[in-house]
Kinemage of the C-alpha trace (Angstrom):
@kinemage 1
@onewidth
@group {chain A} dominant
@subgroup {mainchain}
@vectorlist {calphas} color= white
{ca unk a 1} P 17.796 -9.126 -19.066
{ca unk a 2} L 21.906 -8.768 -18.535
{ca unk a 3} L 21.150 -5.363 -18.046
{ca unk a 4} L 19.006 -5.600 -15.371
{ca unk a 5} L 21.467 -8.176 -13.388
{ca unk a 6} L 24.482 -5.790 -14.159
{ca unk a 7} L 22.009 -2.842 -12.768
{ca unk a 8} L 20.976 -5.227 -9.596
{ca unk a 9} L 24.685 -5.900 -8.465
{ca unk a 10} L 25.562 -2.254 -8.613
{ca unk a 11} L 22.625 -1.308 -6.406
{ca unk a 12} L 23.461 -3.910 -4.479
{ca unk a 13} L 26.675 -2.956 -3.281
{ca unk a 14} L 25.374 0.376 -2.312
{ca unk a 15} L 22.674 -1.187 -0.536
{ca unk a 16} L 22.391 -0.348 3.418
{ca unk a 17} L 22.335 -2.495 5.856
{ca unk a 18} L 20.223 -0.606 8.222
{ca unk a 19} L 16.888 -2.087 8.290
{ca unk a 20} L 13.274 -0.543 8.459
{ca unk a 21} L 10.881 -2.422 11.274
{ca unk a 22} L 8.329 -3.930 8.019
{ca unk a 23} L 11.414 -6.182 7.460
{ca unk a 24} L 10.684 -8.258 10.151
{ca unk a 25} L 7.225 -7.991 9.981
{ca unk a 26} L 6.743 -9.445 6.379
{ca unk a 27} L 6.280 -13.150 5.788
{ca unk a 28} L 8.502 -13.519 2.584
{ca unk a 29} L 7.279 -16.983 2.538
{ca unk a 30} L 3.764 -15.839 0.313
{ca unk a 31} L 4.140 -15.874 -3.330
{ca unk a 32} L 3.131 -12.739 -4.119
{ca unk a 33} L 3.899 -9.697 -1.744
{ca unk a 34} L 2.350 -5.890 -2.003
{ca unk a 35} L 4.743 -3.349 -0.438
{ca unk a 36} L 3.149 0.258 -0.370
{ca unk a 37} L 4.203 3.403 1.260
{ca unk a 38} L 5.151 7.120 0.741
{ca unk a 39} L 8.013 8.239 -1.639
{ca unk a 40} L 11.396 8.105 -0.021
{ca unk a 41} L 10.003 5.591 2.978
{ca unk a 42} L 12.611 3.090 2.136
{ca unk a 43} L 10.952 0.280 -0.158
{ca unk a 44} L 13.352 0.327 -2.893
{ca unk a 45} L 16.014 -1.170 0.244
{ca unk a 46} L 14.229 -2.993 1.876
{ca unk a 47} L 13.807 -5.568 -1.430
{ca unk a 48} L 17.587 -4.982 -1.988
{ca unk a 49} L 18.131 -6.171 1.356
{ca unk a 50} L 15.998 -9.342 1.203
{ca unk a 51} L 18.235 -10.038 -1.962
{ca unk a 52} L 21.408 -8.972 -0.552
{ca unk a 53} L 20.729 -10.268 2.978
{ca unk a 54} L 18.747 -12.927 3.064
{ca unk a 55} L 18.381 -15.773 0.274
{ca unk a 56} L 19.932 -18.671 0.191
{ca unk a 57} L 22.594 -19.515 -2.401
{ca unk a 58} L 20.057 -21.486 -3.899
{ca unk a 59} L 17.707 -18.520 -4.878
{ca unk a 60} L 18.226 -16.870 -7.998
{ca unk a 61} L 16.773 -13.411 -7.902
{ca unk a 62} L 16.166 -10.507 -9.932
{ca unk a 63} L 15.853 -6.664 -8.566
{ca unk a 64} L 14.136 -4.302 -10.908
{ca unk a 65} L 12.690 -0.982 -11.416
{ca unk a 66} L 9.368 -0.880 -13.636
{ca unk a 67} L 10.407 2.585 -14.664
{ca unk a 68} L 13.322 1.360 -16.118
{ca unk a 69} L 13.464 1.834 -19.814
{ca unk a 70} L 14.006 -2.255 -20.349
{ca unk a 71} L 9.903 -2.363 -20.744
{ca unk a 72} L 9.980 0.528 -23.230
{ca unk a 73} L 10.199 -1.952 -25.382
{ca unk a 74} L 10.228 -5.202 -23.078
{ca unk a 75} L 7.138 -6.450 -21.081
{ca unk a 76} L 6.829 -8.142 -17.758
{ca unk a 77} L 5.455 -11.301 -18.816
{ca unk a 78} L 8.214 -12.156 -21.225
{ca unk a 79} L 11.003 -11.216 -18.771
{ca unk a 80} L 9.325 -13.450 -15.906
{ca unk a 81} L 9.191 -16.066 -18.309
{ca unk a 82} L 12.558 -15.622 -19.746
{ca unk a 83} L 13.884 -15.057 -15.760
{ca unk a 84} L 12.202 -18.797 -14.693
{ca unk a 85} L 13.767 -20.549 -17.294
{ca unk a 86} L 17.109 -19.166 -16.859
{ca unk a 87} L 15.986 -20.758 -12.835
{ca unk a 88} L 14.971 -17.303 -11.501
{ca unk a 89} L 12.864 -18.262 -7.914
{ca unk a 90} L 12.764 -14.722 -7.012
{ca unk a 91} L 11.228 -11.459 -8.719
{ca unk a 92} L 11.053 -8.253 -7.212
{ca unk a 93} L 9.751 -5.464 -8.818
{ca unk a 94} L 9.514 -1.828 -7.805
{ca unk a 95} L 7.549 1.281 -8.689
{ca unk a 96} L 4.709 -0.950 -10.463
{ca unk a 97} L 2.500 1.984 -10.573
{ca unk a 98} L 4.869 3.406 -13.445
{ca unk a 99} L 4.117 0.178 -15.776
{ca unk a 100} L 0.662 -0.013 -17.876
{ca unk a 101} L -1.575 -3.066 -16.955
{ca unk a 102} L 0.854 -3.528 -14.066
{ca unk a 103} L -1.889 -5.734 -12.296
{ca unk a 104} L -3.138 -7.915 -14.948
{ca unk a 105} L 0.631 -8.738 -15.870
{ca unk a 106} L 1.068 -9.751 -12.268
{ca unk a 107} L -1.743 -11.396 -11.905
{ca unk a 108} L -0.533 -13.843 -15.071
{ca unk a 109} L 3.005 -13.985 -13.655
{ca unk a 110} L 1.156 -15.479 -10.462
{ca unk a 111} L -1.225 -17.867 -12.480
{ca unk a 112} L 1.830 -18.836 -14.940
{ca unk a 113} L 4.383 -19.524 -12.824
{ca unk a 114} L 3.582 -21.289 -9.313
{ca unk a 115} L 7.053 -21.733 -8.196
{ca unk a 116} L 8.469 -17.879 -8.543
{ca unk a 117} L 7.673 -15.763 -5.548
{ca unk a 118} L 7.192 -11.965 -6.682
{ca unk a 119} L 7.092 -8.516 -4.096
{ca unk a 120} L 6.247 -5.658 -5.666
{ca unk a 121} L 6.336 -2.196 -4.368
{ca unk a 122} L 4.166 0.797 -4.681
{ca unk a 123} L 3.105 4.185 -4.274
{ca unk a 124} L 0.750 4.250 -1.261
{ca unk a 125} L -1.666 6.054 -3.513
{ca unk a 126} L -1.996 2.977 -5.188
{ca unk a 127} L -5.314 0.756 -4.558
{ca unk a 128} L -4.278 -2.048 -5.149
{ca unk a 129} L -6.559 -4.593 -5.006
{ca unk a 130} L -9.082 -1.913 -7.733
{ca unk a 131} L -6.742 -2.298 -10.677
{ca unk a 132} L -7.412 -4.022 -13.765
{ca unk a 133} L -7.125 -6.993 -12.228
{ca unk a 134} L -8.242 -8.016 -8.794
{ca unk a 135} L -5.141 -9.318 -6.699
{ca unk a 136} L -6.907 -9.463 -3.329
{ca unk a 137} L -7.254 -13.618 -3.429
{ca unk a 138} L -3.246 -13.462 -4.581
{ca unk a 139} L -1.179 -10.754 -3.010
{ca unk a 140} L -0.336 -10.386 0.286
{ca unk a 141} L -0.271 -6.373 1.438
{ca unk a 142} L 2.217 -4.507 3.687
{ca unk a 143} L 2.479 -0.516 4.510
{ca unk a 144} L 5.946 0.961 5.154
{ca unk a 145} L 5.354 3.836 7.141
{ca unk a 146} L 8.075 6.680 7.645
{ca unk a 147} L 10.396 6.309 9.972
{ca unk a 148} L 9.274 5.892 13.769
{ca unk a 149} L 11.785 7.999 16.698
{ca unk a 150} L 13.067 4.801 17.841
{ca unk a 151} L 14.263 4.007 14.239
{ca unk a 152} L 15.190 7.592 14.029
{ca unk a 153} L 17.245 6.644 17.043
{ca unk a 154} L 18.926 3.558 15.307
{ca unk a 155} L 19.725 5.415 12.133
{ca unk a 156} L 21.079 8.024 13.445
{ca unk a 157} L 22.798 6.992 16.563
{ca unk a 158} L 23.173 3.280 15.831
{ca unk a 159} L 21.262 3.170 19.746
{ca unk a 160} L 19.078 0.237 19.203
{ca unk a 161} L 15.969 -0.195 21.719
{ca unk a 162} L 12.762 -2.438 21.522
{ca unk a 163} L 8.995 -1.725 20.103
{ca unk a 164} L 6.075 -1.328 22.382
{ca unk a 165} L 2.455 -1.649 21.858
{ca unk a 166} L -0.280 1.194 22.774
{ca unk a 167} L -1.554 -0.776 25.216
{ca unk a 168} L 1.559 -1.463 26.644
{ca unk a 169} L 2.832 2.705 27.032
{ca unk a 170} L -0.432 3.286 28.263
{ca unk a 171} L -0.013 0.188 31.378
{ca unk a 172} L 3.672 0.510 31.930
{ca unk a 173} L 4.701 4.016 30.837
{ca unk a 174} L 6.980 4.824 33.497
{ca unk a 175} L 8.885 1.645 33.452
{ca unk a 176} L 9.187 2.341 30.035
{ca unk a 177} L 10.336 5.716 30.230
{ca unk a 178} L 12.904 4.983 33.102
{ca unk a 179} L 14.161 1.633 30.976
{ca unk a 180} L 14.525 4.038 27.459
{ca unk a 181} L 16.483 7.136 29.655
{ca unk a 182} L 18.931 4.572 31.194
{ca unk a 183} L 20.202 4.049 27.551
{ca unk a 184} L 18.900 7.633 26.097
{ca unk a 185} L 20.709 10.146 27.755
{ca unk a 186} L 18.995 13.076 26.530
{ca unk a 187} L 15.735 12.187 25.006
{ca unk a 188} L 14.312 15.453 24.022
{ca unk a 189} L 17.188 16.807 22.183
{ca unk a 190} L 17.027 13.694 20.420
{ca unk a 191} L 13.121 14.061 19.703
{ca unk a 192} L 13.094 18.026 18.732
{ca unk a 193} L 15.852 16.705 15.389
{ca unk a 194} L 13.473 14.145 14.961
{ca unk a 195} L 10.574 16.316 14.769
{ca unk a 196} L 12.388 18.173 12.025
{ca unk a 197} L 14.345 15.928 9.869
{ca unk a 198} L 14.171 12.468 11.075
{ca unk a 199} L 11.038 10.887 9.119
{ca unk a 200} L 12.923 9.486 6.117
{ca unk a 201} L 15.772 7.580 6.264
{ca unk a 202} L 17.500 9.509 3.240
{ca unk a 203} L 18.514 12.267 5.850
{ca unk a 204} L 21.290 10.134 6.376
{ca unk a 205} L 23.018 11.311 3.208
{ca unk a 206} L 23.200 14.665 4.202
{ca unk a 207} L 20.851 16.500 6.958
{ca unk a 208} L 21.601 20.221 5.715
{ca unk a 209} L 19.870 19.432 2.389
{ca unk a 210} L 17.316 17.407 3.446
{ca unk a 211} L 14.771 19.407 3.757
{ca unk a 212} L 15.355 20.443 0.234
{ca unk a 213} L 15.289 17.018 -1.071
{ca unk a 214} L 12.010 16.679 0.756
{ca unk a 215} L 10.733 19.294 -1.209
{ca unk a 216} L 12.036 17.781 -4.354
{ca unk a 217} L 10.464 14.077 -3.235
{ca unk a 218} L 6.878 16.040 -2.658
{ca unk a 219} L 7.558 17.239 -6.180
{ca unk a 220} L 7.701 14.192 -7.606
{ca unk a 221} L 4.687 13.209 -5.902
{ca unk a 222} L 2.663 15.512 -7.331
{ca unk a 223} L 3.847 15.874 -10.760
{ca unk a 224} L 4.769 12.222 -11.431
{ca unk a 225} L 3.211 9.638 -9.650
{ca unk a 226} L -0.107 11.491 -9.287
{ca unk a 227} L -0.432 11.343 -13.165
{ca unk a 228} L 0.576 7.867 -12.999
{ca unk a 229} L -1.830 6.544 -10.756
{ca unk a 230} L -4.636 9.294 -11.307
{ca unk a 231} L -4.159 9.924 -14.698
{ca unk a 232} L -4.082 13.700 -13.393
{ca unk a 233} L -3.186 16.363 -15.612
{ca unk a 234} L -0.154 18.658 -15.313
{ca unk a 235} L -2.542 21.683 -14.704
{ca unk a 236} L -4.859 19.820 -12.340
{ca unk a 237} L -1.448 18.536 -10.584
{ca unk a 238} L -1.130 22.077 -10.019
{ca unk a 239} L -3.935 22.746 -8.741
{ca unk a 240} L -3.322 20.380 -6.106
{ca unk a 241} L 0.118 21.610 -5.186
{ca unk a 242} L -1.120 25.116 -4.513
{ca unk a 243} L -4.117 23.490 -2.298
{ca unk a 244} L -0.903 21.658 -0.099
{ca unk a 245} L 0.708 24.692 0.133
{ca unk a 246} L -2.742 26.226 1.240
{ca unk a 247} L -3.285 23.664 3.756
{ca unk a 248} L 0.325 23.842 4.892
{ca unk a 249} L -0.016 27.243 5.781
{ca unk a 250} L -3.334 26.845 7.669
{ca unk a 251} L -2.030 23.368 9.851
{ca unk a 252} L -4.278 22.210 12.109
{ca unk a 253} L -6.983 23.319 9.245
{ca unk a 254} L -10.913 23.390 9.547
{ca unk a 255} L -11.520 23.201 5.962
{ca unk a 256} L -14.269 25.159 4.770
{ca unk a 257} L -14.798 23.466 1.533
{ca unk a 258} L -16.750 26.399 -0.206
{ca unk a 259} L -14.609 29.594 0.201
{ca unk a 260} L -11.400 26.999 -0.235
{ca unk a 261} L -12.690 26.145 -3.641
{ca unk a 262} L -13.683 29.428 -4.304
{ca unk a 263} L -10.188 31.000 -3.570
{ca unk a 264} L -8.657 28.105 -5.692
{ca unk a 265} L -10.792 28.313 -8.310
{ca unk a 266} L -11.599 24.436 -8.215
{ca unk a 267} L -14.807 22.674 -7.889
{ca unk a 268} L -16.533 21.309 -4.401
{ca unk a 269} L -15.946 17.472 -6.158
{ca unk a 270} L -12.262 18.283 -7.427
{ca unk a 271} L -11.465 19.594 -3.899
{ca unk a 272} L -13.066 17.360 -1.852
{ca unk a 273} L -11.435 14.390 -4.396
{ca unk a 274} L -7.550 16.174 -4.384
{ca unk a 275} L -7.462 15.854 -0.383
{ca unk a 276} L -8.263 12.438 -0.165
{ca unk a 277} L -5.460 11.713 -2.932
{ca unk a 278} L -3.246 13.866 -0.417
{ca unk a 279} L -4.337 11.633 2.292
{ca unk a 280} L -3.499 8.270 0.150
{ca unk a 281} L -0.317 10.074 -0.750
{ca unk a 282} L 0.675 10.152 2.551
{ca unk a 283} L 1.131 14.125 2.610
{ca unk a 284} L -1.751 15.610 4.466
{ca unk a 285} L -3.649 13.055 7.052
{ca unk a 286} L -7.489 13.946 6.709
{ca unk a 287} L -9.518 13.261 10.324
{ca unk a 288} L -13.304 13.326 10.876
{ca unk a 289} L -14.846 12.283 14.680
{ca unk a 290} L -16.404 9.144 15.561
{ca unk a 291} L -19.736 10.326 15.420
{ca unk a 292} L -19.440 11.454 11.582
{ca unk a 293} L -20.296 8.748 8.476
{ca unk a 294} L -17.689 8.970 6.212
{ca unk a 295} L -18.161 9.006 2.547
{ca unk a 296} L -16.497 9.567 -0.809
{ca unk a 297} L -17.283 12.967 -0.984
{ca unk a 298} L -17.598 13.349 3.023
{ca unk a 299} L -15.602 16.669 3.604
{ca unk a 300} L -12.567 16.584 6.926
{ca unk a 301} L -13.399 17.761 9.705
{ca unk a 302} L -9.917 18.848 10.308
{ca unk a 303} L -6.746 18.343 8.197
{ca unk a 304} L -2.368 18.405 9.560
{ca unk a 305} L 0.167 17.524 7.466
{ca unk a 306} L 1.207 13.530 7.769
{ca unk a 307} L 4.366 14.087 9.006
{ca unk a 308} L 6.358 16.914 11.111
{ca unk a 309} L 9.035 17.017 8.643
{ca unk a 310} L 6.561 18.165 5.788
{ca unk a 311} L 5.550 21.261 7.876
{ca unk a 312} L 9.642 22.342 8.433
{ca unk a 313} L 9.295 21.875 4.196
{ca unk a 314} L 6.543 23.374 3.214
{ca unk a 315} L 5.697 25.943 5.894
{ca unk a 316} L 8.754 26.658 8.432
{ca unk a 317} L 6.818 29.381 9.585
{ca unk a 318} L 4.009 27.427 10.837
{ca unk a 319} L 6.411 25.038 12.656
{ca unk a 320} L 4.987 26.097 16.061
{ca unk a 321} L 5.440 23.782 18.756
{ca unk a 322} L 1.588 22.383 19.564
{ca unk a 323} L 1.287 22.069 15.936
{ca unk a 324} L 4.309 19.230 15.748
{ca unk a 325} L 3.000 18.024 18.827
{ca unk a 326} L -0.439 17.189 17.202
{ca unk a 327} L 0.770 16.403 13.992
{ca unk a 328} L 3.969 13.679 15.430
{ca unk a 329} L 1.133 11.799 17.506
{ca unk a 330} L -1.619 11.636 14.593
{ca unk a 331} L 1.145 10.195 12.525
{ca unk a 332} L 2.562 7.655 14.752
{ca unk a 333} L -0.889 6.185 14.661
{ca unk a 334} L -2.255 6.592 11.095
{ca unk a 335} L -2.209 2.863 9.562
{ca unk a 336} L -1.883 1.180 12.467
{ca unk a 337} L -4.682 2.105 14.691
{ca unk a 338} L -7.668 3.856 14.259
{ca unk a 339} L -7.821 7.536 14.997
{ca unk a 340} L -10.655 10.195 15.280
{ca unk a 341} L -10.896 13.845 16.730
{ca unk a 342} L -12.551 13.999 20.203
{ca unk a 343} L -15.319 15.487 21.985
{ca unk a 344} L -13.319 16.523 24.625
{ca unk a 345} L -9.447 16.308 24.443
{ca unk a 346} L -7.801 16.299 20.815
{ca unk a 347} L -7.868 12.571 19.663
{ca unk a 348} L -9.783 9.340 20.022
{ca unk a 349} L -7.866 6.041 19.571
{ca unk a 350} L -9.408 2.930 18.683
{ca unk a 351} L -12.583 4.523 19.952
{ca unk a 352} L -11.281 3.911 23.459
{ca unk a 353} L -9.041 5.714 24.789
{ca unk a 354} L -8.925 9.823 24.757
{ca unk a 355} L -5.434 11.935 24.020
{ca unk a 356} L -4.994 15.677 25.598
{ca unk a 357} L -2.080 16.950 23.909
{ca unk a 358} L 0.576 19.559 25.211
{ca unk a 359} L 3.364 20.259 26.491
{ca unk a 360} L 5.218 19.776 29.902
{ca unk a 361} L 2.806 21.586 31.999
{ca unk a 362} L -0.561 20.883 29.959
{ca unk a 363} L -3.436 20.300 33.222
{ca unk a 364} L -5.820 17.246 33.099
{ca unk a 365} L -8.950 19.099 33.288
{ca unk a 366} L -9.666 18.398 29.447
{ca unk a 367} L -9.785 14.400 30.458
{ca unk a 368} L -11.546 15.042 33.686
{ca unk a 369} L -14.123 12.280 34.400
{ca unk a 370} L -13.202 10.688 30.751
{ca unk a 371} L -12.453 6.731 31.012
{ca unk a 372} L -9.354 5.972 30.024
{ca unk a 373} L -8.381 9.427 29.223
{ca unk a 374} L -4.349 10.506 28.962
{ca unk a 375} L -2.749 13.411 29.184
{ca unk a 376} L 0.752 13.561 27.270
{ca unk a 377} L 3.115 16.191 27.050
{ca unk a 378} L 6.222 17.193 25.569
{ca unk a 379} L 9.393 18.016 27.024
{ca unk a 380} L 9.116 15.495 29.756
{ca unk a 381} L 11.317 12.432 30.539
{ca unk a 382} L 9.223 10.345 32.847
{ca unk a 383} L 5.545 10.800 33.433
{ca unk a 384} L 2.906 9.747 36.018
{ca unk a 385} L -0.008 8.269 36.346
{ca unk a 386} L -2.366 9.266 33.817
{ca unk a 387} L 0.217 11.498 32.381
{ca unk a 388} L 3.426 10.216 29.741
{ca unk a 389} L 5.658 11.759 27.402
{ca unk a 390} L 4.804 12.419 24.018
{ca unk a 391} L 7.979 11.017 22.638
{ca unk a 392} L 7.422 7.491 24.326
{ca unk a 393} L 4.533 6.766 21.122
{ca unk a 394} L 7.609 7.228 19.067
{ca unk a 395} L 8.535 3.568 20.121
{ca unk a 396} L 5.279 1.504 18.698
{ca unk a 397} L 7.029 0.392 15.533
């Protein structure tokens, strides 16, 4: 277990002190805590932080990495055990979706030991609450998602500036927009690098490679923490990867399942099954309309890429500028409010209120007669009425 404490205070003093908006949000007080989100979203710092940050001198805790190869011959059980009577209060475990039985082991450590408080982190792929063992009475969950434009905003140009709800953009967006520009000289500028490199916070380390190391994250994705999770096989892994790149190259895609599977040589099931693991992986973001019943082997109606940043990896050349558009809004709200394709306009939110996306000249007539209907367009500082800029939804988290 030295190991592991000698490992923790190195990390530690590389650990940032920028902090994702989840940090805030999380009750550390429960004693068990599920972190998920996508690779490279910033869970492995944000426990370092709440170590480094913010226990008491009091708290003995313990940072480690269930990939680590400690449990190769070590298991979780015996080091929480070992860890509480040594006076460990504080466990915090990352990557559990690399350790074997990781949720019946957990599920003992809570049982066991009613005074140590335990976070774990995981995959978003992950369901959580259908391993082994159920945790769903026990752990609290949390989703990290990628970075939003206003953290973008504070990472990159330390310019800090608050979170607004949907419902508050959609009331007061001009206010909004005239507050933001007074501190935000140049919004769009700002916006376009986010659109391209600004959804995790590693492009901090260096912004000419990132897109390369983006590539390298969706790598490991697919090759290691697919087969971890899914149990997939290195040539069904591939499969999967070449039906990314497929959809990458077809963004916005209408999927039509049967000549997809037939030009990939994979089964209706397998294909229908490998998007939905895309979707949990946080790499494609899979959207039906309100009208359609959604079931396990329900095909998309339409599929994007989660994230602008994946297109600029994976398919430059399909970087085209109503494509980002679509994609950055989709993403802003995926996991934190419900979103469907629309009859008329491009989405639905919360099965209220209807998006037209565009850019600075896109007309209303899309929206016309639709209650509570928005138009919102890029390249625009300050809207109007009915009307707001698209980067303002980068400001909800």
């Amino acid at each position: 277990m030295q190991r592991l404490f000698k490992l923790q205070e190195f990390l530690l003093s590389n650990t940032s002190s920028y902090k994702r908006y989840l940090s805030e949000k999380i009750d550390w007080s429960n004693r068990l805590i599920a972190i998920k989100g996508a690779r490279g979203s910033g869970k492995t710092t944000i426990l370092l932080q709440q170590v480094k940050f913010n226990l008491s001198e009091k708290d003995v805790a313990l940072y480690t990495s269930l990939d680590n190869i400690f449990f190769l011959e070590n298991n979780l059980v015996d080091l929480a055990e070992e860890f509480v009577l040594q006076g460990g209060t504080h466990l915090f475990l990352d990557e559990v979706h690399k350790y074997p039985n990781w949720s019946r082991e957990i599920k003992l450590i809570y049982d066991q030991f009613p005074k140590l408080k335990t976070v774990f982190t995981s995959s978003s792929m992950l369901e959580i609450y259908k391993g082994e063992s159920d945790l769903s009475r026990r752990a609290v969950s949390y989703f990290l998602k990628e970075l939003s434009f206003r953290e973008f905003l504070y990472f990159d140009k330390k310019i800090i500036l608050p979170t607004f709800s949907l419902e508050e953009i959609l009331k007061n967006h001009v206010t909004i927009a005239r507050e933001i520009n007074t501190t935000l000289k140049t919004p769009i500028k700002e916006f376009k690098s986010y659109l391209k490199y600004g959804n995790y916070p590693y492009f901090l380390e260096n912004k000419e490679s990132y897109l390369f190391k983006l590539t390298q994250t969706i790598q490991l994705i697919l090759e290691s923490d697919l087969s971890a999770i899914e149990n997939i096989s290195y040539d069904d892994s591939r499969k999967i990867k070449k039906l990314l790149i497929a959809i990458a190259q077809s963004v916005p895609f209408t999927p039509n399942i049967s000549k997809l599977s037939e030009r990939l040589g994979m089964s209706r099931v397998f294909l229908i099954n490998a998007i939905k693991l895309l979707n949990r992986a946080d790499l494609v973001l899979e959207l039906y309309k309100t009208t359609k019943g959604v079931g396990a082997l329900t095909k998309p109606e339409k599929l994007y890429l989660n994230n602008t940043n994946l297109i600029y990896a994976l398919a430059p050349k399909q970087a085209e500028i109503g494509t980002l558009r679509e994609t950055f809004f989709a993403n802003q709200m995926k996991h934190i409010h419900e979103i469907h394709l629309a009859e008329k306009g491009d989405f639905i939110i919360n099965k209220k209120y209807t998006f037209e996306i565009g850019g600075k000249n896109k007309p209303t007539k899309q929206i016309k007669g639709i209650e509570n209907g928005f138009v919102v367009r890029d390249d625009m500082e300050v809207g109007g009425l009915n009307i707001i800029p698209l980067y303002l939804f980068g400001f909800m988290y």
